[in-house]
N, C-alpha and C positions, 0 to 999 in steps of 0.2 A: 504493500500500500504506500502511495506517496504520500510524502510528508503533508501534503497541504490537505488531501482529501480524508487523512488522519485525523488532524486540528479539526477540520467542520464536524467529524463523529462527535468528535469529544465534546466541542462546543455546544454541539446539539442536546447532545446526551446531558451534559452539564445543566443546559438550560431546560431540561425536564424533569431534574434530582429534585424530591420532597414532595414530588405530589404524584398522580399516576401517569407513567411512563407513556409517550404514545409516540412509536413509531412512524405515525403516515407523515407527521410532524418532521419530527428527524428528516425520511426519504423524503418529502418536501424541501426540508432546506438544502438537502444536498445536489438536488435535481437544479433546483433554481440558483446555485452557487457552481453549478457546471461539472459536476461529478462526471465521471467518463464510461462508467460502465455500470451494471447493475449491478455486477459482480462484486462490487465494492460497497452492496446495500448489505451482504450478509450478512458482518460482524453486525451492524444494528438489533436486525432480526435476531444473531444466537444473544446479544446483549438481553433484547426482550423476551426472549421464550426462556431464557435464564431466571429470569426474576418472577416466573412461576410459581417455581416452589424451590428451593436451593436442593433439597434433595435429587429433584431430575436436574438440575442446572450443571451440575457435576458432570453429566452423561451427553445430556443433551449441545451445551453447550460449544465441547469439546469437538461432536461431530458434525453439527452448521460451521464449526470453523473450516473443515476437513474439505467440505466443497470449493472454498475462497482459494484462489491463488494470491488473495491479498490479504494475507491475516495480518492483525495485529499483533506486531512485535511481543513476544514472552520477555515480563521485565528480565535486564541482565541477573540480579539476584532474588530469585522468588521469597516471598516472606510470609512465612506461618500468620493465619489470620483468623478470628473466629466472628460468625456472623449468627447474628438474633433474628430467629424467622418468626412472625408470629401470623397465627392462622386468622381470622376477626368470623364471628358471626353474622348474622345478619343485624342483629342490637349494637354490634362495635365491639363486642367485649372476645377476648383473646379466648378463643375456643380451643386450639394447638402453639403450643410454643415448644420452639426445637433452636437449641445450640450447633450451627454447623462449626466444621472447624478442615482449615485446607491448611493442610503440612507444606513446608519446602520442599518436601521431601518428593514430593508427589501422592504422597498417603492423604487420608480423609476421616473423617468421623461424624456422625448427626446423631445428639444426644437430645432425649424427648424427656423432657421438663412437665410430668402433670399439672395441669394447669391449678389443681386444688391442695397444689403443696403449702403446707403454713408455712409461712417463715415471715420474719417480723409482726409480729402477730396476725396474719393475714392471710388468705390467702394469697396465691401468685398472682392469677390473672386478674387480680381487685387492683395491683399498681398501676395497670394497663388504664384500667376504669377511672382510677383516684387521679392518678397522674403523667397519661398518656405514654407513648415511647419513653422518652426520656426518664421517666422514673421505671417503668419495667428496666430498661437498661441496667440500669444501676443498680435494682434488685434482682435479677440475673448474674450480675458480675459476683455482688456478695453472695449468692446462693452457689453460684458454682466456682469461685477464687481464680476467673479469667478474665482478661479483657474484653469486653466488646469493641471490635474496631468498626462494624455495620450492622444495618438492619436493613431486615427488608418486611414489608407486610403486603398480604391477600388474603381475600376474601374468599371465605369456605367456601361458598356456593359455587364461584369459576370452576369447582372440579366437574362441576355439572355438564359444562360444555366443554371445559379441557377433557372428560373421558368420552365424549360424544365422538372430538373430533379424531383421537386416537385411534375410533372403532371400538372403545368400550376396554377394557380392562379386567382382564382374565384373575378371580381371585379363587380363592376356597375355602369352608368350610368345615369344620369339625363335626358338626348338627347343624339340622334345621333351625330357624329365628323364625319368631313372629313377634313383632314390638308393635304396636299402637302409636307409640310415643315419634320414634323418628319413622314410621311407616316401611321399617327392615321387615321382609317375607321373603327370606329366601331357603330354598333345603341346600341337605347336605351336599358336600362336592363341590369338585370344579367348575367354576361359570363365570360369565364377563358381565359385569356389568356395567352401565352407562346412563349417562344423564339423571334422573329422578335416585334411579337407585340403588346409581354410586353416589350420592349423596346420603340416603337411608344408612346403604351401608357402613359408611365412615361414620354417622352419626351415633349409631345405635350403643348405647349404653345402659338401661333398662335390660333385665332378663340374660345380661352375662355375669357370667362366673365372677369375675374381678371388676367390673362394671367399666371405670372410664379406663381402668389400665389395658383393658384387655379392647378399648378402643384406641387405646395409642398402638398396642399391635395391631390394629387392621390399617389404622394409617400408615405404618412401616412395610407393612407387607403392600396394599394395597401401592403407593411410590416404587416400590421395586418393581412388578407389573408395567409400573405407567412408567415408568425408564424403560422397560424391553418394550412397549409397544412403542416406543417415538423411535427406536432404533431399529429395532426390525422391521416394520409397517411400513403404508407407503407416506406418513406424515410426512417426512420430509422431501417431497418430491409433489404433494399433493398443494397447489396453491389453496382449494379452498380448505383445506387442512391448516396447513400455516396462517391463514387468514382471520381464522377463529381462534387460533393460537394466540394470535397477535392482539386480539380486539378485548380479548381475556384479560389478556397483560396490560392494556391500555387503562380499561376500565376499574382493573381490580388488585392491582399492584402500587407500593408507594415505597421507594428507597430514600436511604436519609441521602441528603444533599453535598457531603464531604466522601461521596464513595467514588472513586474511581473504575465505574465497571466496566470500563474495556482493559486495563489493566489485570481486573480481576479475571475476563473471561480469559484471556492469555493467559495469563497463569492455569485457569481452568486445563487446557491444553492437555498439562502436563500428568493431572492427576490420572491415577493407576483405579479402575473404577472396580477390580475384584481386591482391592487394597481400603476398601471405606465401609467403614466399621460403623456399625447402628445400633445403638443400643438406650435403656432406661435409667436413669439413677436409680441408686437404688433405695427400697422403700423400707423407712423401720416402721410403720406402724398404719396400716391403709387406713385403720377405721375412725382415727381421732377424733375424739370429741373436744370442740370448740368451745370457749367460755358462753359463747352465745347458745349452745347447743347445739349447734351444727356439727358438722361431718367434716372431713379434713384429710391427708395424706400429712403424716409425721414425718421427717428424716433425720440423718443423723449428720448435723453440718461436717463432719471432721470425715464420713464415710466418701459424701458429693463430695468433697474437695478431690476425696483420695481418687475416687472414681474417676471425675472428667480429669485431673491429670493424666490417670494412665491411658486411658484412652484417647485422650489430643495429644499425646507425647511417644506412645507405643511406636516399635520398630516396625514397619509395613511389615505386613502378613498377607498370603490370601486369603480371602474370606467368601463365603458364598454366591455364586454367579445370581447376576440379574434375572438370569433365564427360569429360575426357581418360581413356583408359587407352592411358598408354602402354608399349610392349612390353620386354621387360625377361629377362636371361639366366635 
């Protein structure tokens, strides 16, 4: 990529940091500022189909570059960085938060943060509520003894039309569900699902075993799936595939405004994606009773610390192929 048609990405990109992302924007200004090929829209595009979900941004990202004969430079020294994902409901309030973390190494990790963990007498996703990003931030960092260098937020509901446009997303079951609550009716076994009830799906926490924990496994499992459909499928070759991809991220994505995400997807590049490790903190006490009476997730601050050190520090390993669906309450 030449140097000048670099600067307008970034420009562009710059001037859409802190609110929702929108591409046609960008390809707008690079059209009208004389860009010379289309070819040199990609890195935009893996920019925005990245900031989906930082789980598929790792996979995804990596292979919209692979088209480009004009990628963006990988910085000369890659640098370990951890990023705050947070999932928002339809009310605004943090439904999914997950700590990702991209090694120099080229290794990975995305640690899931129950959202009803107490900590400062509180729960987690109430800081979101009380006091936007910026205070999750900060009680994220103390809950898990790491920096936040970024954030990025979406909106649960976009999986709705991000599993539509994939073709749906192959999951499975342990037993049949029937929930009321987030309208889950699915049996046992292997099956894809899409829009309405890959939504259900992911919801459902009513009438499980471990109730939301065993909803933050379908969220892990369910991401794995939707990493192998945007890689193996024809998403990436299909414009109105990519298109709905894009309008997703437009609508329903906001990164904080000091991120450099074409630096980040360069870096992306490098990552080794059977080397990214997924895992839960871990929990001392699921059923906590709250002064208020409420219900809670207990932990043991000195266990999290110990936990996401080893796991954002650990030596690459291989670890489980994408291609996996494994079955899940």
């Amino acid at each position: 990529m030449n140097d000048t048609t670099e600067t307008l990405i970034r420009e562009a990109v710059a001037a859409e940091a802190g609110r929702a992302v929108d591409p046609d924007t960008v390809l707008a200004e690079l059209h009208r500022r004389g860009a010379r090929s289309a070819r040199s829209h990609v890195p935009v595009i893996a920019v925005a189909a990245a900031m989906v979900v930082a789980a598929v941004a790792a996979i995804l990202v990596p292979q919209l570059l692979k088209t480009d004969s004009a990628q963006p430079a990988v910085p000369a020294t890659p640098v370990s960085q951890n990023v705050l994902l947070v999932g928002a409901d339809d009310n605004g309030y943090a439904d999914s938060i997950v700590l990702a973390h991209l090694s120099a190494d080229g290794s990975g990790a995305i640690v899931s943060l129950p959202r009803d963990t107490w900590v400062q007498g509180a729960k987690l996703n109430s800081a979101y509520v009380t006091g936007g990003i910026g205070k999750l931030v900060t009680t994220v960092r103390d809950l898990t003894g790491v920096q936040i260098d970024h954030w990025a937020t979406i909106a649960m509901s976009s999986f709705d039309r991000l599993s539509t446009a994939v073709g749906g997303v192959p999951v499975c079951l342990r037993a049949a569900v029937h929930d009321s609550y987030s309208g889950a009716s699915f049996p046992a076994g292997q099956q894809t699902v899409e829009g309405a009830s890959a939504l259900a799906f992911l919801r459902q926490r009513h009438g499980l075993p471990n109730s939301d924990l065993d909803r933050i496994v379908r969220l892990q499992a369910f991401l794995r799936s939707l990493a192998h459909q945007l890689l193996s499928g024809s998403v990436l070759s299909d414009q109105k595939a990519l298109a709905s991809l894009i309008d997703t991220v437009r609508d329903d994505v906001r990164v904080d405004p000091g991120w450099d995400v074409l630096a980040f997807a360069g870096q992306l590049r490098g990552l080794h994606t059977d080397q990214l490790r997924i895992g839960t903190i871990p929990i001392d006490n699921g059923d906590f009773q709250t002064p208020d009476g409420g219900a809670a997730i207990a932990v043991n601050p000195d266990q999290v610390h110990q936990f996401v050190a080893d796991v954002t520090q650990a030596a690459p390993s291989t670890g489980s192929s994408f291609t996996d669906v494994p079955c899940v309450n």
